[in-house]
PDB file of N, H, CA, C and O in Angstrom:
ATOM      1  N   UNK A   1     -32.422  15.612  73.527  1.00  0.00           N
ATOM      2  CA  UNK A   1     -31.804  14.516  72.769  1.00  0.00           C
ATOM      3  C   UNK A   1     -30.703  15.072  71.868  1.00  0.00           C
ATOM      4  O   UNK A   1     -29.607  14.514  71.802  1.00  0.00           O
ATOM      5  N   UNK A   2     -31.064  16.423  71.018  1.00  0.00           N
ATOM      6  H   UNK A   2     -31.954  16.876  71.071  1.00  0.00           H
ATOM      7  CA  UNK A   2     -30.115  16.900  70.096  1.00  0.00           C
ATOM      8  C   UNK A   2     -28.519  17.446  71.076  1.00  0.00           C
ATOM      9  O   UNK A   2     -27.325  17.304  70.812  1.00  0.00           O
ATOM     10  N   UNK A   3     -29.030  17.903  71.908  1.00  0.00           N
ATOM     11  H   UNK A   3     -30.000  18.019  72.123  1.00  0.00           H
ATOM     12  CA  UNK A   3     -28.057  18.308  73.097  1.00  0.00           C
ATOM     13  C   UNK A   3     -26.871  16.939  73.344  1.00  0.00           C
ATOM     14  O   UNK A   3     -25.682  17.042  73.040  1.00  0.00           O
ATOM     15  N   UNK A   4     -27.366  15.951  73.824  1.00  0.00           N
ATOM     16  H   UNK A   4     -28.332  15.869  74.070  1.00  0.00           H
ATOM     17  CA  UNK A   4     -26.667  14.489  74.388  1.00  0.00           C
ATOM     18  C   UNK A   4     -25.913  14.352  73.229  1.00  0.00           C
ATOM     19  O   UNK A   4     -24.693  14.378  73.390  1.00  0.00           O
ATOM     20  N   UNK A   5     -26.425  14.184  71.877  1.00  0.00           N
ATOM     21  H   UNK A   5     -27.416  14.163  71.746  1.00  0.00           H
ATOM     22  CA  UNK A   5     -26.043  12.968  70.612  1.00  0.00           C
ATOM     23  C   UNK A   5     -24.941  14.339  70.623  1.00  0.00           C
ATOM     24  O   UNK A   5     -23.787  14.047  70.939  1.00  0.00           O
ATOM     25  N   UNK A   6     -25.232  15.880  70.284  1.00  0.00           N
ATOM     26  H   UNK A   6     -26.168  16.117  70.027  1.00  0.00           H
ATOM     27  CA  UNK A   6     -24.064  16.759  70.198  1.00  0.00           C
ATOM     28  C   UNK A   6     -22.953  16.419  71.293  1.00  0.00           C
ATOM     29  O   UNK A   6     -21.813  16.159  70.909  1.00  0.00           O
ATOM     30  N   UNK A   7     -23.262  16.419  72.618  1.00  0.00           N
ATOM     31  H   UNK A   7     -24.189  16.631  72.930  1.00  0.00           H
ATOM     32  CA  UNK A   7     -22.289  15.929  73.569  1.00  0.00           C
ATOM     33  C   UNK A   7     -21.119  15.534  73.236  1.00  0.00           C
ATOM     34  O   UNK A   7     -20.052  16.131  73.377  1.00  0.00           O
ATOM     35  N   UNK A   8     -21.450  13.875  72.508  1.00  0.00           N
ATOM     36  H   UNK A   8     -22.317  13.390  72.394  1.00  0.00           H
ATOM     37  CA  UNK A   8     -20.589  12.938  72.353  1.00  0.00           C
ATOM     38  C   UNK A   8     -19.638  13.923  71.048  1.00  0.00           C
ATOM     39  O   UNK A   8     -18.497  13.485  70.896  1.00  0.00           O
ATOM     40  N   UNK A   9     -19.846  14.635  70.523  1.00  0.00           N
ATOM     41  H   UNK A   9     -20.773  14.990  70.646  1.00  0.00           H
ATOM     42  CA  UNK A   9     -19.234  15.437  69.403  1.00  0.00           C
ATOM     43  C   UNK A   9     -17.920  16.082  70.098  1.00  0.00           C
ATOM     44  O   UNK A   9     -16.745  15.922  69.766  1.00  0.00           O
ATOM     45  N   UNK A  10     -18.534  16.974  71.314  1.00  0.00           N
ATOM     46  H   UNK A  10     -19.489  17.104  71.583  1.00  0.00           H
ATOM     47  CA  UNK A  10     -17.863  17.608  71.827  1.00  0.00           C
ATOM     48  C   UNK A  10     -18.337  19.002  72.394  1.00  0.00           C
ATOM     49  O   UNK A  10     -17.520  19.814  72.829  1.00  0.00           O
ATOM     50  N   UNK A  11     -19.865  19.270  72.365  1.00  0.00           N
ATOM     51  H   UNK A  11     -20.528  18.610  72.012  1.00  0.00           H
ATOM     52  CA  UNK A  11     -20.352  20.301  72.354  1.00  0.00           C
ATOM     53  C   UNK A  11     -21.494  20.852  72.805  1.00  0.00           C
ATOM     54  O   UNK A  11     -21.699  21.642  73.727  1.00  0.00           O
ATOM     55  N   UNK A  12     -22.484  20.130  71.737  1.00  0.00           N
ATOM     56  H   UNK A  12     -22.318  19.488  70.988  1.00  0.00           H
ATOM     57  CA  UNK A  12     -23.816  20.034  71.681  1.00  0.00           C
ATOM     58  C   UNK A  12     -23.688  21.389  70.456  1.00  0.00           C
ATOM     59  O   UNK A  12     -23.215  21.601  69.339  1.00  0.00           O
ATOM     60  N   UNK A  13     -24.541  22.151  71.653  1.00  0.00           N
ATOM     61  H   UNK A  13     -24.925  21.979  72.559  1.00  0.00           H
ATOM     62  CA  UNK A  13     -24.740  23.569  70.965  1.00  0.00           C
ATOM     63  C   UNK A  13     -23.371  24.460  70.042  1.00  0.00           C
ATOM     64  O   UNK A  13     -23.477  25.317  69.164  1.00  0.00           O
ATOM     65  N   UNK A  14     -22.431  23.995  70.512  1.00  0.00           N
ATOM     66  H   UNK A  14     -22.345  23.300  71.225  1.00  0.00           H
ATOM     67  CA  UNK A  14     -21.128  24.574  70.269  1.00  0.00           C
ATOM     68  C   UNK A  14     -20.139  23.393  69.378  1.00  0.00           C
ATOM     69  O   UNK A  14     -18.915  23.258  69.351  1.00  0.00           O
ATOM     70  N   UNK A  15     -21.449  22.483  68.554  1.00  0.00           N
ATOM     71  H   UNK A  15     -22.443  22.593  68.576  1.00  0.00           H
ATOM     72  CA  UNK A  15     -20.389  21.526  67.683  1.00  0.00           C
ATOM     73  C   UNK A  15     -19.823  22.015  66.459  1.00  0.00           C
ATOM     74  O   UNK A  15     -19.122  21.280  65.764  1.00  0.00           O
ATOM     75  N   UNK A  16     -20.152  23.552  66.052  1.00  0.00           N
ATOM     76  H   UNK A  16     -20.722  24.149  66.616  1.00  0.00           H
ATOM     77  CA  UNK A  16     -19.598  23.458  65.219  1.00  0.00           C
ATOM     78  C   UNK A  16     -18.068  23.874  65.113  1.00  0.00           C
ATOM     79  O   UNK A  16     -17.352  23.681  64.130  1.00  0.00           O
ATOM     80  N   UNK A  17     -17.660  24.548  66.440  1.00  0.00           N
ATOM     81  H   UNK A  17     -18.241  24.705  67.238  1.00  0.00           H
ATOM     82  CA  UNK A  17     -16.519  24.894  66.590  1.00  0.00           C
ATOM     83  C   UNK A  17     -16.274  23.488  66.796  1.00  0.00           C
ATOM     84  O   UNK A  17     -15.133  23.539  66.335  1.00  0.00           O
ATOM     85  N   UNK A  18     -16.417  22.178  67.133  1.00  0.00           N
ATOM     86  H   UNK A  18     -17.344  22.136  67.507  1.00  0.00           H
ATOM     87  CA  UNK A  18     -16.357  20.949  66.919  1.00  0.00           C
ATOM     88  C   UNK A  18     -15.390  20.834  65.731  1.00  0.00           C
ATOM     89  O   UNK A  18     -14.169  20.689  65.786  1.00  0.00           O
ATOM     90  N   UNK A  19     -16.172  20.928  64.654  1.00  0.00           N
ATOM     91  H   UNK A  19     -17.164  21.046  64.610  1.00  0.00           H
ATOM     92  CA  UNK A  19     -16.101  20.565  63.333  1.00  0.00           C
ATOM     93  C   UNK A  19     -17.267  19.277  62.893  1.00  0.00           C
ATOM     94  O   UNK A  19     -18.398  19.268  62.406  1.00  0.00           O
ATOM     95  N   UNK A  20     -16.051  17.989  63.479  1.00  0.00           N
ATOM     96  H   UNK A  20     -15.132  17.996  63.874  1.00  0.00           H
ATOM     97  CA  UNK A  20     -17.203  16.571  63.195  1.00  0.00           C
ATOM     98  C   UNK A  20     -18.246  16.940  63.705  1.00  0.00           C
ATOM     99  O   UNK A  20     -19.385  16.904  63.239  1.00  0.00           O
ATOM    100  N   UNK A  21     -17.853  17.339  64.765  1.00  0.00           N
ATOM    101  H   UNK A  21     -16.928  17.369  65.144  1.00  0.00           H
ATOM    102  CA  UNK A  21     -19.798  17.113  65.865  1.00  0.00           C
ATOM    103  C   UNK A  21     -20.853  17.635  64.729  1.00  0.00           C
ATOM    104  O   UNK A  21     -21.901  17.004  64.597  1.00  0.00           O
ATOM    105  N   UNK A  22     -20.575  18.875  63.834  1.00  0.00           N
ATOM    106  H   UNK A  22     -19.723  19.388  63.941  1.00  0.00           H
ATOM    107  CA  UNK A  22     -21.268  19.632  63.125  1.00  0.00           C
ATOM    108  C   UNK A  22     -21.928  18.988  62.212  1.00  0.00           C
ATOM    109  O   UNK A  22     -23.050  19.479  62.085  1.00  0.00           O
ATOM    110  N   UNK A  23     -21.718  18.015  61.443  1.00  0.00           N
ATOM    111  H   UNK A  23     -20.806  17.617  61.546  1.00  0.00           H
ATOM    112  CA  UNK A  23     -21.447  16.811  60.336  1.00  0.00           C
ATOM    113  C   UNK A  23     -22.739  16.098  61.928  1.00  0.00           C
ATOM    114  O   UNK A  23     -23.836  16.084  61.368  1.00  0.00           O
ATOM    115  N   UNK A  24     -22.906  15.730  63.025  1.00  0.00           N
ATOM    116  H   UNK A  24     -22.016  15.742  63.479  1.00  0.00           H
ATOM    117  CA  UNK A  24     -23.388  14.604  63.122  1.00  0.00           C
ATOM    118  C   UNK A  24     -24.816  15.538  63.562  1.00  0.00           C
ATOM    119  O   UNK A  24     -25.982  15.280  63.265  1.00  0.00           O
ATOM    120  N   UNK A  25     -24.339  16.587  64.291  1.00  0.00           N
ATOM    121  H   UNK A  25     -23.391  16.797  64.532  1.00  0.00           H
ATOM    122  CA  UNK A  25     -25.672  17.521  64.543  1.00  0.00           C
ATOM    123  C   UNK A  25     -26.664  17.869  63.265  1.00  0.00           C
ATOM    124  O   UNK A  25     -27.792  18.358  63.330  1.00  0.00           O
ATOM    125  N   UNK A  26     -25.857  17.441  61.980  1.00  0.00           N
ATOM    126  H   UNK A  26     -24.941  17.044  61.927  1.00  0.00           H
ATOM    127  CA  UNK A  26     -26.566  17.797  60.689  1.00  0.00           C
ATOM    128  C   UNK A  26     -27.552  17.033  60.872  1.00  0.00           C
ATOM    129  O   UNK A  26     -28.719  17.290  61.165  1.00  0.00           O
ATOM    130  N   UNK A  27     -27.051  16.120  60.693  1.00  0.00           N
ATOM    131  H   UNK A  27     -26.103  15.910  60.456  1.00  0.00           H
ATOM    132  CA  UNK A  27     -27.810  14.154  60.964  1.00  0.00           C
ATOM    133  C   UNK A  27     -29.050  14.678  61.607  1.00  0.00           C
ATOM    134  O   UNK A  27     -30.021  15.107  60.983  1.00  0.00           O
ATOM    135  N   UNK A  28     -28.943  14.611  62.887  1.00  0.00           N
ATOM    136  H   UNK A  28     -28.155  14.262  63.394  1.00  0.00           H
ATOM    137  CA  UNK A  28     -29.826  15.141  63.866  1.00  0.00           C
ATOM    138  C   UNK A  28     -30.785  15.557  63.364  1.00  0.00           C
ATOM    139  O   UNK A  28     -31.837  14.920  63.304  1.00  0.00           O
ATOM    140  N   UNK A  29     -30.633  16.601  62.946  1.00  0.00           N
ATOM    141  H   UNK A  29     -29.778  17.119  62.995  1.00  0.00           H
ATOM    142  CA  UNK A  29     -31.711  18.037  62.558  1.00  0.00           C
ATOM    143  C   UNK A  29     -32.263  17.169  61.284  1.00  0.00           C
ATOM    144  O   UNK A  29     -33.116  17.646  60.535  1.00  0.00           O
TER     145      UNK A  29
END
């Protein structure tokens, strides 16, 4: 699930080179 919702970020595992995604993966966790 944390994987998918990161997805839409741009990433998953790799949202924080994202930036936002990082901010929503926070959420997540």
């Amino acid at each position: 699930q944390q994987k998918k919702e990161g997805g839409n970020s741009g990433g998953g595992n790799n949202n924080a080179s994202s930036g936002g995604g990082a901010a929503a993966s926070t959420t997540v966790r």
